[in-house]
BATIFI-380430 format. One record per residue (C-alpha): residue number from 0; z, x, y. Coordinates in nm, 3 decimals, always signed. Each point is the difference from the previous one (the first is absolute). Last residue first. Layout:
+-----+---------+---------+---------+
: num :       Z :       X :       Y :
+-----+---------+---------+---------+
: NUM :       Z :       X :       Y :
...
+-----+---------+---------+---------+
***
This chain:
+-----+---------+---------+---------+
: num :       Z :       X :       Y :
+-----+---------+---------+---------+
: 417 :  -0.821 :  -1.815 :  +0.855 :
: 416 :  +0.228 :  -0.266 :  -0.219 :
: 415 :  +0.057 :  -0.294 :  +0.231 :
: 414 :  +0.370 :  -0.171 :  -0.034 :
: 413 :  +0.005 :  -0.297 :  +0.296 :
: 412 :  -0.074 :  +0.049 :  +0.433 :
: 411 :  +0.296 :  -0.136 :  +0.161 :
: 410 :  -0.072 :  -0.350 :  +0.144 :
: 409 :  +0.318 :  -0.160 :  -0.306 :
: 408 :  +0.199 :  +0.267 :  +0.183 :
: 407 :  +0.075 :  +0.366 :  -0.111 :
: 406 :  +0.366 :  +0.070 :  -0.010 :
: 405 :  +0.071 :  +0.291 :  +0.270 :
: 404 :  +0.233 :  -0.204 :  +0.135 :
: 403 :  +0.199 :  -0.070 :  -0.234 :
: 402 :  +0.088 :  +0.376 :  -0.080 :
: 401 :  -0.148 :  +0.164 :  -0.323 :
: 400 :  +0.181 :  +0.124 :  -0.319 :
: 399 :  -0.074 :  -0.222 :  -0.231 :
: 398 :  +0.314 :  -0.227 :  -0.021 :
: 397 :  +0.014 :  -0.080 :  +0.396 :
: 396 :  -0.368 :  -0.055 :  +0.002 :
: 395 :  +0.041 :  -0.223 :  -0.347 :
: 394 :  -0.106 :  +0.025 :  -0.318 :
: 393 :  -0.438 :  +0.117 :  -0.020 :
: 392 :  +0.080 :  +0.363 :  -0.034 :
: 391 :  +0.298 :  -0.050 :  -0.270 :
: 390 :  -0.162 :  -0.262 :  -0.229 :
: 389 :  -0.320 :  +0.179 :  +0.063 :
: 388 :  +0.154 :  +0.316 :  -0.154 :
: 387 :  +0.042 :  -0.184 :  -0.322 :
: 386 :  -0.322 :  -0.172 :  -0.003 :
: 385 :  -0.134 :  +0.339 :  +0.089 :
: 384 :  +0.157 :  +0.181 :  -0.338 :
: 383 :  -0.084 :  -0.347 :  -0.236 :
: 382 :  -0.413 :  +0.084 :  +0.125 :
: 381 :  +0.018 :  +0.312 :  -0.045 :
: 380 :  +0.197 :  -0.003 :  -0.353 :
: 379 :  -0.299 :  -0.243 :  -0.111 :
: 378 :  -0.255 :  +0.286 :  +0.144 :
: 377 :  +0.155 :  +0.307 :  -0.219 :
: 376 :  +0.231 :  +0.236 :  +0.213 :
: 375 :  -0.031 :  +0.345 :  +0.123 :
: 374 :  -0.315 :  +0.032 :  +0.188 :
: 373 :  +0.072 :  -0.265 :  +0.292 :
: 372 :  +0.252 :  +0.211 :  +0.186 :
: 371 :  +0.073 :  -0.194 :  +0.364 :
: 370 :  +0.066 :  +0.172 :  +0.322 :
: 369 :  +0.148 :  -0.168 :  +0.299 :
: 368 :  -0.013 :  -0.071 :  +0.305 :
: 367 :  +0.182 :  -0.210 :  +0.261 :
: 366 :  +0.251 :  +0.326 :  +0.136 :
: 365 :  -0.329 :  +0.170 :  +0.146 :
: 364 :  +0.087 :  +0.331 :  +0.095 :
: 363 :  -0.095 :  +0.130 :  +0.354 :
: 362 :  -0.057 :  +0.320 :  -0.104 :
: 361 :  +0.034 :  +0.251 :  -0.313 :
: 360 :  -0.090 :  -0.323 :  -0.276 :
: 359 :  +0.115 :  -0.018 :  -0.360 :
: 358 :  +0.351 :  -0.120 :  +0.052 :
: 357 :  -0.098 :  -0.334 :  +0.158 :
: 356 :  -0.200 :  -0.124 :  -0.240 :
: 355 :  +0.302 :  -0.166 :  -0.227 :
: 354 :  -0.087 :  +0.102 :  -0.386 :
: 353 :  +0.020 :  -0.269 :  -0.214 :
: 352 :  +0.208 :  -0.171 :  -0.307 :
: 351 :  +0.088 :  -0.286 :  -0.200 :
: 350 :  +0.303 :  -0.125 :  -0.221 :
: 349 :  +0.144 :  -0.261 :  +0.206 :
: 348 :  +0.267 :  +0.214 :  +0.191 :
: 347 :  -0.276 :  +0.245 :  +0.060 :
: 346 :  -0.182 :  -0.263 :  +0.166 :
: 345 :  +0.329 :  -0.086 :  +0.236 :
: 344 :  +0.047 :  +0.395 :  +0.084 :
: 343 :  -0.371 :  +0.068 :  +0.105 :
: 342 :  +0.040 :  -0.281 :  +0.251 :
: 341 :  +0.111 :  +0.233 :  +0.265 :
: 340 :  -0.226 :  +0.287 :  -0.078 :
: 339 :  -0.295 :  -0.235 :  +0.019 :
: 338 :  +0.116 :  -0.102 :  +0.368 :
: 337 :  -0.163 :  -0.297 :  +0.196 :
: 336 :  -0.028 :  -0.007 :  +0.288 :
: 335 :  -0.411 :  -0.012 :  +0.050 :
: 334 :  -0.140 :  -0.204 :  -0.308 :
: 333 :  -0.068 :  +0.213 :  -0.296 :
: 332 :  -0.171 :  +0.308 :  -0.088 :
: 331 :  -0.134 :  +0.076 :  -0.314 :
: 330 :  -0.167 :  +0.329 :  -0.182 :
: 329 :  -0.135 :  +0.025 :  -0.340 :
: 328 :  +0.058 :  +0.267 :  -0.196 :
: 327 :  -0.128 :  +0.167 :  -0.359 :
: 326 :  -0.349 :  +0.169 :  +0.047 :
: 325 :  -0.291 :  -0.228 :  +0.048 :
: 324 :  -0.230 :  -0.221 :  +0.251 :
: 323 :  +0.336 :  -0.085 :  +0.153 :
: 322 :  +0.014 :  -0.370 :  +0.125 :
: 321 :  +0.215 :  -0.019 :  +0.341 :
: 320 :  +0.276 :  -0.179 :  +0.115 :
: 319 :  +0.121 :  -0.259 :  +0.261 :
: 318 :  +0.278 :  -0.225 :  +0.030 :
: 317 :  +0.000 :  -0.285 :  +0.277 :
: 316 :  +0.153 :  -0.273 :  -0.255 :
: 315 :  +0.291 :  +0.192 :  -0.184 :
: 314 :  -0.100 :  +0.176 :  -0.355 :
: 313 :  -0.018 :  -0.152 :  -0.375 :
: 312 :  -0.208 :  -0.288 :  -0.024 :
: 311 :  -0.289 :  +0.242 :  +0.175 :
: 310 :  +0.078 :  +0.290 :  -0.186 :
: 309 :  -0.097 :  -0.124 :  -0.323 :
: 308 :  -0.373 :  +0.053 :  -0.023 :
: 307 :  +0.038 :  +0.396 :  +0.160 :
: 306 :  +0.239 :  -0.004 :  -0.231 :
: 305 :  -0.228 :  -0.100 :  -0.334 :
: 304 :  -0.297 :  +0.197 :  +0.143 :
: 303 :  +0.192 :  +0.329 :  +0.010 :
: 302 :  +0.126 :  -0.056 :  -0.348 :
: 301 :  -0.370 :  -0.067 :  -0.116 :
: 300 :  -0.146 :  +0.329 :  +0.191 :
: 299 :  +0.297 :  +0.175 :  -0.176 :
: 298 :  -0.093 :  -0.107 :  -0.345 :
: 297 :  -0.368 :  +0.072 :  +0.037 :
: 296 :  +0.046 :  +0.330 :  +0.220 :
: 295 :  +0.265 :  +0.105 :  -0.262 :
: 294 :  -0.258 :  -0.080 :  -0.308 :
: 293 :  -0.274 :  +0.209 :  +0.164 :
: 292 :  +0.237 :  +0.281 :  +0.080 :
: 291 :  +0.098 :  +0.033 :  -0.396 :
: 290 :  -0.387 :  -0.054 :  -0.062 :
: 289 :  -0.043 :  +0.305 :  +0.234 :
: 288 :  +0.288 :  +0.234 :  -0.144 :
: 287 :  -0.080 :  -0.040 :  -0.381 :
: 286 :  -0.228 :  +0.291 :  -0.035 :
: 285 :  +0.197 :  +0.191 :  -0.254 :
: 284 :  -0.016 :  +0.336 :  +0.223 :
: 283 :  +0.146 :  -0.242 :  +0.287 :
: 282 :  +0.368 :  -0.056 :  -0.205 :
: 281 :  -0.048 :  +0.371 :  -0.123 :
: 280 :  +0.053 :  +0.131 :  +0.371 :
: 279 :  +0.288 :  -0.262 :  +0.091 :
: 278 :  +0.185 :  +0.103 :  -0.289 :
: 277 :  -0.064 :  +0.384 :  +0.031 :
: 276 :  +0.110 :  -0.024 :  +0.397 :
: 275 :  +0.329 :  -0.195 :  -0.115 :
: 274 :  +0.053 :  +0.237 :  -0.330 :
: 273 :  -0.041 :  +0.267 :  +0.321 :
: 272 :  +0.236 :  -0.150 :  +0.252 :
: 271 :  -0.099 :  +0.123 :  +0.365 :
: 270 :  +0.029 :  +0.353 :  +0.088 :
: 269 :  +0.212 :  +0.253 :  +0.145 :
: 268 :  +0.213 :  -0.252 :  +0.172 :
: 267 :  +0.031 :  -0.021 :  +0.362 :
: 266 :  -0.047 :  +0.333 :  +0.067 :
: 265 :  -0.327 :  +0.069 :  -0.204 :
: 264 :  -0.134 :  -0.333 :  +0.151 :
: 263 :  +0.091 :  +0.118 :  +0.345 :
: 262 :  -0.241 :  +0.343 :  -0.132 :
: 261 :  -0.265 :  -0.217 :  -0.127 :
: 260 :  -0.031 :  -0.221 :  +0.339 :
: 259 :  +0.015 :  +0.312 :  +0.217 :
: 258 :  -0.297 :  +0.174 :  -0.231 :
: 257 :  -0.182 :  -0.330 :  -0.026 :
: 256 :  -0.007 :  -0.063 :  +0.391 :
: 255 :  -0.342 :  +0.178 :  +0.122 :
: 254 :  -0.191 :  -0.105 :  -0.301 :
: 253 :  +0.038 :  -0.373 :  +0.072 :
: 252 :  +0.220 :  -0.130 :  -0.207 :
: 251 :  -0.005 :  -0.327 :  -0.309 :
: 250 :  +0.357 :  -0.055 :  -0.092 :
: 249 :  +0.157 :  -0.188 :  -0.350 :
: 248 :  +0.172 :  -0.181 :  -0.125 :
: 247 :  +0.214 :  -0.007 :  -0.374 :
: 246 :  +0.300 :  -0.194 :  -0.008 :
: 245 :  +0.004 :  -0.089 :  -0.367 :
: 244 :  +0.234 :  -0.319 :  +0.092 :
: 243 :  -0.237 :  -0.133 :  +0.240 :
: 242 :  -0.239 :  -0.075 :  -0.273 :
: 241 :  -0.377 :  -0.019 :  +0.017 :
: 240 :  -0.221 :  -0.191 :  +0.272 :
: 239 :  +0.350 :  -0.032 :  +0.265 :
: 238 :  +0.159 :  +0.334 :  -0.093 :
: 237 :  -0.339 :  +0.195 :  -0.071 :
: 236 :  +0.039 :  +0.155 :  +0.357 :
: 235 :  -0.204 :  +0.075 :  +0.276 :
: 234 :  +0.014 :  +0.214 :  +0.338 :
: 233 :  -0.261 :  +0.123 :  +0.230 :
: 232 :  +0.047 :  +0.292 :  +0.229 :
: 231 :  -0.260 :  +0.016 :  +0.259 :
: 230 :  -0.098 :  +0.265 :  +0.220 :
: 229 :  -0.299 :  +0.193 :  -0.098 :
: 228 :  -0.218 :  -0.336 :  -0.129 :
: 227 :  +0.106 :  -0.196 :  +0.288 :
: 226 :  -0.276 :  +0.095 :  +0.266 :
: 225 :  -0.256 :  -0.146 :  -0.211 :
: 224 :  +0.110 :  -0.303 :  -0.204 :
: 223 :  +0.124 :  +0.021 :  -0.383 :
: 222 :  +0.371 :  +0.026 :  +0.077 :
: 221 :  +0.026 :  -0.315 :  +0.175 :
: 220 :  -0.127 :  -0.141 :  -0.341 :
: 219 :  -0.290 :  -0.226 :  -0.031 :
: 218 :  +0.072 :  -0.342 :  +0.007 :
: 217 :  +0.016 :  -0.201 :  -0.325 :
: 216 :  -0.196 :  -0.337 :  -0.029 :
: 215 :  +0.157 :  -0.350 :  -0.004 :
: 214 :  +0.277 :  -0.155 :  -0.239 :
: 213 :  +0.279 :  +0.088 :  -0.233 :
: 212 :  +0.022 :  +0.416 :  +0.066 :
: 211 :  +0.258 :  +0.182 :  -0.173 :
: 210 :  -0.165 :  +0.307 :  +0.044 :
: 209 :  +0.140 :  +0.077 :  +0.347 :
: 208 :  +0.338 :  -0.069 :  -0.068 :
: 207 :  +0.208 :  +0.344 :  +0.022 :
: 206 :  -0.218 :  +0.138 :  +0.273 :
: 205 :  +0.171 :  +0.197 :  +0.294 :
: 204 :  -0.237 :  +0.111 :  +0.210 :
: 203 :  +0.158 :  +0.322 :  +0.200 :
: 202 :  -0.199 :  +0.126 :  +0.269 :
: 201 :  +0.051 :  +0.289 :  +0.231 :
: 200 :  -0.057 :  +0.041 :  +0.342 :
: 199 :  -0.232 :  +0.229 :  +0.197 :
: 198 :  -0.140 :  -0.252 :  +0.281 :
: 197 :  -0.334 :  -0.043 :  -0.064 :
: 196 :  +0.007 :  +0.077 :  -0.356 :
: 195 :  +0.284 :  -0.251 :  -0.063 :
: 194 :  -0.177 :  -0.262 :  +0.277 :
: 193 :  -0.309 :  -0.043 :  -0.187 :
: 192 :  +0.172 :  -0.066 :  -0.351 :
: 191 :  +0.214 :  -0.224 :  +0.117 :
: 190 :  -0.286 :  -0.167 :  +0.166 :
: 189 :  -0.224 :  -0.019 :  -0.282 :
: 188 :  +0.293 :  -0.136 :  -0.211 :
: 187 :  +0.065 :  -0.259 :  +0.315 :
: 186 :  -0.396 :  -0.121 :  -0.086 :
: 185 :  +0.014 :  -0.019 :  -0.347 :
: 184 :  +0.239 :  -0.220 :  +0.027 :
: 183 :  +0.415 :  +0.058 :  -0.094 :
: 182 :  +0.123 :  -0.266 :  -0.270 :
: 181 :  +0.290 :  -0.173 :  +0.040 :
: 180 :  +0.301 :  -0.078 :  -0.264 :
: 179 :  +0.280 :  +0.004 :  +0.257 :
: 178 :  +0.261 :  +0.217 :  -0.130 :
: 177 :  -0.185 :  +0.205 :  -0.123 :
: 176 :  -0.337 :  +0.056 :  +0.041 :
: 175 :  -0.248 :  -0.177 :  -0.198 :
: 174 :  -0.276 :  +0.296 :  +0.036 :
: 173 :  +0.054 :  +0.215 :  +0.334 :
: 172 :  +0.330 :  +0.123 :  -0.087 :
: 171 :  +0.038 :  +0.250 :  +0.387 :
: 170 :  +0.200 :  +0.249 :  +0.086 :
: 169 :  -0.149 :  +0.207 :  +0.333 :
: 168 :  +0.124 :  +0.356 :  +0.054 :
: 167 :  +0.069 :  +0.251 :  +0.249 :
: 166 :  +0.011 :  -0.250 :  +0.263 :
: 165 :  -0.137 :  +0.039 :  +0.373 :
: 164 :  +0.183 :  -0.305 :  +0.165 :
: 163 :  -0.221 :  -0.095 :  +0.261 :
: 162 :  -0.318 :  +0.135 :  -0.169 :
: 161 :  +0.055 :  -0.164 :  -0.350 :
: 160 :  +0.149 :  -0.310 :  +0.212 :
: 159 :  -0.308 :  -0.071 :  +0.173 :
: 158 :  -0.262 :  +0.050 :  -0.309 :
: 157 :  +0.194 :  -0.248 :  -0.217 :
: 156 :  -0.002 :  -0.251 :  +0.271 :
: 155 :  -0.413 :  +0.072 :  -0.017 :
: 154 :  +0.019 :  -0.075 :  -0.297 :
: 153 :  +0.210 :  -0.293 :  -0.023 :
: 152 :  +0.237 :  +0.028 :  -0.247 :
: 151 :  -0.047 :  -0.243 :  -0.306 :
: 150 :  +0.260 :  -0.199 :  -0.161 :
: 149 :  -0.041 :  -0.360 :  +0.183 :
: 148 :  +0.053 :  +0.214 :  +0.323 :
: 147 :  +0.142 :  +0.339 :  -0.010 :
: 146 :  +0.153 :  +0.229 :  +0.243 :
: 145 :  +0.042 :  +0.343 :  -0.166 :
: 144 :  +0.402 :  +0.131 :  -0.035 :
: 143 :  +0.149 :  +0.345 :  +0.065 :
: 142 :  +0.186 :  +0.189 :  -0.169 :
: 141 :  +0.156 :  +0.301 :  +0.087 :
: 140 :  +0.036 :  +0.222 :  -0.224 :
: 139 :  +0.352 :  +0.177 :  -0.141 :
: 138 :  -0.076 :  +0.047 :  -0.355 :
: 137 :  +0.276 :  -0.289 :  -0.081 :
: 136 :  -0.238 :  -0.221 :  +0.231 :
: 135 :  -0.318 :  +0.056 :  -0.179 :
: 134 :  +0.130 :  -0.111 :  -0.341 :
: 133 :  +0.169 :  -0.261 :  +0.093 :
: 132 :  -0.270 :  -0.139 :  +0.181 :
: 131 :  -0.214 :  +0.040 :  -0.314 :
: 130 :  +0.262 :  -0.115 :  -0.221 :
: 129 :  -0.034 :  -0.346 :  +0.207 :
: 128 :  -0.360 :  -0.060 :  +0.017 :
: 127 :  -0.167 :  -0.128 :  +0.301 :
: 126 :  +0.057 :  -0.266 :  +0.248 :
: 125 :  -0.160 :  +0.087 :  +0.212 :
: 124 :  -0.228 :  +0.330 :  -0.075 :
: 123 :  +0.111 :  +0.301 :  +0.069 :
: 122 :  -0.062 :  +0.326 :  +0.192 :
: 121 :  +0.218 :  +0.267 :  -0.060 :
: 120 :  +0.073 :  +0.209 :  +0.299 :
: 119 :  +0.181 :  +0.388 :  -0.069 :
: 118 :  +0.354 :  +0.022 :  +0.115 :
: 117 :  +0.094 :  +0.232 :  -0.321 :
: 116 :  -0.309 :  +0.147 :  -0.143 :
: 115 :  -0.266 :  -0.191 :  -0.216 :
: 114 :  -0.263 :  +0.082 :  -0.252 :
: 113 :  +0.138 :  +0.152 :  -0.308 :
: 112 :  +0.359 :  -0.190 :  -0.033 :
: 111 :  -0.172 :  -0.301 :  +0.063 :
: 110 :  -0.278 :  +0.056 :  -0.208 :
: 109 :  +0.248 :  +0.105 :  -0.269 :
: 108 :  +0.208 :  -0.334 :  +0.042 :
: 107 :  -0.305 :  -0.232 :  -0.011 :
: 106 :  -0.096 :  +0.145 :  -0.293 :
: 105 :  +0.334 :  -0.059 :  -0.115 :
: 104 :  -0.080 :  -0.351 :  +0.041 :
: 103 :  -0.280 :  -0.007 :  -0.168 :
: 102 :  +0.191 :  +0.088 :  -0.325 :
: 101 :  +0.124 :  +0.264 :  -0.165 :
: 100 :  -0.328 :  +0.274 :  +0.151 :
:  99 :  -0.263 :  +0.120 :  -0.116 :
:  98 :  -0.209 :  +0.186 :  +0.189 :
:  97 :  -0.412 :  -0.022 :  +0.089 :
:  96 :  -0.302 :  +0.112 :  +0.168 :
:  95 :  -0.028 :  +0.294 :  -0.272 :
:  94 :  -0.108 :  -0.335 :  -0.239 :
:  93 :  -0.265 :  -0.038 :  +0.241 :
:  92 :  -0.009 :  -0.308 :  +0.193 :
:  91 :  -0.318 :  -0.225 :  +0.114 :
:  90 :  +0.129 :  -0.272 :  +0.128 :
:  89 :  -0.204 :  -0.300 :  -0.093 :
:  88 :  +0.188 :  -0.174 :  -0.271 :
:  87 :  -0.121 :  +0.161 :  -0.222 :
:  86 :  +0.011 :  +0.321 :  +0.100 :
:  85 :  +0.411 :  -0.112 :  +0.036 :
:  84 :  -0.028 :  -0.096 :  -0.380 :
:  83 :  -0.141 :  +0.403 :  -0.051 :
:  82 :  +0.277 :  +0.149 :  +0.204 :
:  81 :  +0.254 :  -0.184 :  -0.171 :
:  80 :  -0.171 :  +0.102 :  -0.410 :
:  79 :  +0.002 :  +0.366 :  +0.161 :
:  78 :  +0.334 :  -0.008 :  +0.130 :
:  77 :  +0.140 :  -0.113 :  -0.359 :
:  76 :  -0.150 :  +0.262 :  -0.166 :
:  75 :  +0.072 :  +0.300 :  +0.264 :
:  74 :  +0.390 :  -0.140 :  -0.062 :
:  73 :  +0.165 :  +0.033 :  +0.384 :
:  72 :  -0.003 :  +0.206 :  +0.276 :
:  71 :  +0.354 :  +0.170 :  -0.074 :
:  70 :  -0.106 :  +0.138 :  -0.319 :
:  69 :  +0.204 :  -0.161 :  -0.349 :
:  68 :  +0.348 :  +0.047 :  -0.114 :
:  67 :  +0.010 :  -0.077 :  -0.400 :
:  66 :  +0.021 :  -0.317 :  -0.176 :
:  65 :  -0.308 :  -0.098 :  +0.001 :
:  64 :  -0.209 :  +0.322 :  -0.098 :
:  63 :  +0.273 :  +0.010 :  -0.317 :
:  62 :  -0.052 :  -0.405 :  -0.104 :
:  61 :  -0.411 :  +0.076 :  +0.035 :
:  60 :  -0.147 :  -0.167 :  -0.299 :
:  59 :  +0.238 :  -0.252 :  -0.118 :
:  58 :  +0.238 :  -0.050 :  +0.268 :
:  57 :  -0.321 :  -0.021 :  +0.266 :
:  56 :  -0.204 :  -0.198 :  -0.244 :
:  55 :  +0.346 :  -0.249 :  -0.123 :
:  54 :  +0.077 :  -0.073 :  +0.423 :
:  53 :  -0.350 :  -0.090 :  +0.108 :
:  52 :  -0.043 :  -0.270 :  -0.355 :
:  51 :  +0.360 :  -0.144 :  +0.154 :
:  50 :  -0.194 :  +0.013 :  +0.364 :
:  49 :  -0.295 :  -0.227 :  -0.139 :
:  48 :  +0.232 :  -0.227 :  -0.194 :
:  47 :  +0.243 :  -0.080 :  +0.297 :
:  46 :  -0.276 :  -0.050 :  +0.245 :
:  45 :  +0.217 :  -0.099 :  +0.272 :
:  44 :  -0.056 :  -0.369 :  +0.063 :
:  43 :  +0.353 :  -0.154 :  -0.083 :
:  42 :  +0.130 :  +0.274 :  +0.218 :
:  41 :  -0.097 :  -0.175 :  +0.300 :
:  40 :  -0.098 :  +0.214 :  +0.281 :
:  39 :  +0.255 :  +0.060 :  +0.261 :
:  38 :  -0.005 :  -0.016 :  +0.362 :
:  37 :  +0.353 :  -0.101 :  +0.027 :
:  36 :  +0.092 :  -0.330 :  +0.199 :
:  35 :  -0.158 :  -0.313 :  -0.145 :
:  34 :  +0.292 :  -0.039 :  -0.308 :
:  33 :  +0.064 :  -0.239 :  -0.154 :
:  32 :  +0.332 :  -0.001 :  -0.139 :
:  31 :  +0.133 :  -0.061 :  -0.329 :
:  30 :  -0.068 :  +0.291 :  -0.167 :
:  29 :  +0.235 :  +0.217 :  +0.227 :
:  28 :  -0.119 :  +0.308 :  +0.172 :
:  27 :  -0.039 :  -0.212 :  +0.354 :
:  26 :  +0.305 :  +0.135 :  +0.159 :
:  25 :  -0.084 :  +0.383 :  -0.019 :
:  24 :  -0.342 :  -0.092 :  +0.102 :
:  23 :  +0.152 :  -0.093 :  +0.353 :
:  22 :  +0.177 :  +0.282 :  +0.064 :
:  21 :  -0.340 :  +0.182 :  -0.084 :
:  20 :  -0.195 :  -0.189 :  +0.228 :
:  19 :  +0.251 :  +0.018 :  +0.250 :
:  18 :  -0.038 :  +0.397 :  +0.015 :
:  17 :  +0.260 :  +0.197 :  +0.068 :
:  16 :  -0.024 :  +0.100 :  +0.410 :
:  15 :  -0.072 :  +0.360 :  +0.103 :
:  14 :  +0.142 :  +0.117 :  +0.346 :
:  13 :  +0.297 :  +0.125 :  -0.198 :
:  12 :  -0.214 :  +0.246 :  -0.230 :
:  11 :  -0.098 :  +0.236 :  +0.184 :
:  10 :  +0.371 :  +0.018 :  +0.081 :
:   9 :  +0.043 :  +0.244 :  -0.285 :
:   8 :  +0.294 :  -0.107 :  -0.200 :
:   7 :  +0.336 :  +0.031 :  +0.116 :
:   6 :  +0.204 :  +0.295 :  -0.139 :
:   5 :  +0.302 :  -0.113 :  -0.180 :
:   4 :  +0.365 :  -0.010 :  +0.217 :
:   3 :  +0.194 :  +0.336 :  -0.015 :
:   2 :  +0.291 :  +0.008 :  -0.213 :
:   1 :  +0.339 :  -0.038 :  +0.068 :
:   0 :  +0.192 :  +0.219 :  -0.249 :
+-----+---------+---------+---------+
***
C-alpha cells in the first residue's frame, strides 16, 4: 500500500524562527561553563528554607485544595496578597484586576491571543525581547519596530509612527528591559500613555524585573498614568524574585479585556498549577518575600558592579555599554565589523557564553551587540568568565570575527562605559 505522505504542519508556523537563545542555553547546561547568555537567577540564592517551610503548610493543611483543579482566574488568596504588593508599589490593583497565569510569558500569550487579529501592527521596541516577537509573529501581526536612541524613543518619533502605522498594540518592558537593560523616563511613559488613548491602541508592559532595582528611584508604572488606565495589560512574574521553576505570573486587565483574557486562559489550559499557586501564596503569607528581594538586589547590585568593573580588560578598544540601574542585562556593542555571532563559537570553545544582539532586533540588526547575563554567577566567576571571553574578543581581527579594516587604530576612541 503506498501511503499518503503526513500532513504538514500549519504554516503559521514556518515564518517563525527557534529561538537562538534557547539553542544557545542548550550548550551552556554544563558546570563548567560560564555562562552570560540566559537570563537566569542564580539558584544559589533561592530561598531554599523559606519555600521548603511553603511546601510542608500547603501539604499539611490544604494537601486536598492543592491537588485538585482550581478557577481559571487564579487562587482569590494569592491574587489578593499580588494586588496588595502592586498597591504598594503604586498601582493600585484589585485582586478582581487580576489572573494567574504559568508564567509571564503565557501572559504574554493570552494577551496576544485576546488583543490582536491576523495583520494587525505591533509596535516594538529595538531590539526587544525575543519570545515577544515570536509570539506576535506566529499570531500573524505585523510588527513593527520604534526608532530608539541610547534606549529611549523620541517622543515625538513615537508620536509619528503611531499615526503612520496605526498599530493595534504597543509592547513595551519599561524597567531593565531585555535585552538591553534600559530604563524608559518618566517622560516616554507619559507619552505612551498619551498616544494609546489618543490613538486607540493597546498596551502591554511587560514587567518581569521591575523590583529588582540596584540603584535610583522607581518610575511610576505606564499603567498608572491617565489615558492608560483602560488599556493596558501589565505582566509580572515571580520567576526572577522567587523561582522560575514554580511558574506562577501573573496579568493585571483593564475591565474591558478580562472576559477575552479568561476565556484564552480557559483554552490554553484550564488553569495554572494549583500546589504552584498554593506555594507561591503561603511563601508571601509568611512574610519572607521583601527580605528575600532585599538580599537579591544586594547580591545582584554586587554582580552587576563586578562586570561592569571587568569589561574593560575584557572587550575590543571602541566598545561601548551601558550600566543598568537593575534587572538582569547589560547591553554592549563593539567596534563597527565586528560580529558577536561569529566569535560566539571560539568563547564557547573556552568554556564561556553570550547571546549575539543581532537576533533580538526587527530592523536593521546590529551584528556588534550583544547581551550579557550578570545575575547568574558569583563576582569571582565574573571576573574568570570575561577574562575568558577577552582572550577571544581582544585575539586577532581575523580570529574575532571582524575584517582588518575595520580594526580600530591607536586614534580610535578607547572602551567608555555610557
Amino acid at each position: 500500500m503506498n501511503a499518503a505522505p503526513p500532513p504538514a504542519t500549519a504554516a503559521r508556523l514556518d515564518t517563525v524562527e527557534t529561538s537562538p537563545l534557547r539553542d544557545i542555553l542548550a550548550l551552556t547546561s554544563r558546570s563548567d561553563v560560564l555562562s552570560f547568555a540566559g537570563g537566569l537567577p542564580d539558584p544559589a540564592l533561592f530561598d531554599h528554607e523559606g519555600l521548603r517551610t511553603a511546601v510542608d503548610q500547603v501539604l499539611t493543611h490544604a494537601p486536598r485544595r492543592a491537588f485538585q483543579y482550581s478557577r481559571t482566574e487564579g487562587d482569590p488568596a494569592l491574587r489578593a496578597a499580588i494586588a496588595a504588593r502592586l498597591d504598594r508599589r503604586g498601582l493600585p490593583t484589585a485582586p478582581d484586576d487580576l489572573l494567574i497565569t504559568s508564567g509571564s510569558q503565557q501572559a504574554l500569550a493570552l494577551a496576544t491571543t485576546a488583543l490582536l487579529e491576523p495583520g494587525d501592527t505591533v509596535l516594538v521596541e529595538n531590539p526587544s525581547y525575543l519570545a515577544a516577537l515570536q509570539c506576535f509573529r506566529l499570531a500573524g501581526a505585523r510588527v513593527v519596530p520604534l526608532p530608539t536612541c541610547g534606549g529611549e524613543c523620541d517622543p515625538a518619533v513615537l508620536t509619528e509612527v503611531v499615526r503612520r502605522e496605526r498599530p493595534r498594540l504597543l509592547y513595551v518592558i519599561p524597567n531593565f528591559q531585555n535585552p538591553t537593560g534600559s530604563t524608559m523616563s518618566a517622560r516616554l511613559r507619559q507619552e505612551v500613555a498619551r498616544n494609546a488613548a489618543a490613538h486607540g491602541l493597546w498596551i502591554v508592559e511587560d514587567d518581569p524585573y521591575g523590583e529588582l532595582r540596584y540603584r535610583g528611584d522607581p518610575v511610576p508604572a505606564i499603567a498608572a498614568h491617565p489615558g492608560a488606565e483602560d488599556r493596558t495589560i501589565v505582566l509580572g512574574s515571580f520567576s526572577k524574585i522567587l523561582a522560575p521553576g514554580l511558574r506562577v505570573g501573573w496579568l493585571r486587565a483593564p475591565r474591558g479585556a478580562r472576559r477575552a483574557l479568561t476565556v484564552a486562559k480557559q483554552v490554553a489550559d484550564l488553569h495554572t498549577s494549583t500546589l504552584d499557586q498554593a506555594i507561591v501564596g503561603a511563601y508571601l503569607a509568611g512574610g519572607r518575600m521583601e527580605g528575600h528581594i532585599a538580599g537579591l538586589r544586594q547580591a545582584y547590585g554586587a554582580r552587576l558592579a563586578a562586570m561592569v568593573a571587568g569589561l574593560p580588560e575584557a572587550l575590543p578598544e571602541g566598545s561601548t555599554w551601558n550600566e543598568p540601574e537593575g534587572g538582569m542585562f547589560l547591553w554592549v556593542r563593539m567596534p563597527e565589523g565586528m560580529d558577536a555571532a561569529a566569535t560566539l563559537p571560539s568563547a564557547m570553545r573556552r568554556n564561556v557564553a553570550y547571546v549575539p544582539g543581532a537576533a533580538f532586533f526587527t530592523d536593521s540588526p546590529v551584528p556588534a551587540s550583544m547581551r550579557l547575563t550578570f545575575t547568574t554567577h558569583a563576582p569571582d566567576e565574573i571576573a574568570e568568565g570575561l577574562a575568558r571571553l577577552g582572550t577571544v574578543l581582544r585575539r586577532s581581527p581575523h580570529d574575532r570575527g571582524m575584517p582588518a579594516a575595520a580594526q580600530p587604530t591607536a586614534g580610535s576612541p578607547g572602551r567608555r562605559p555610557r
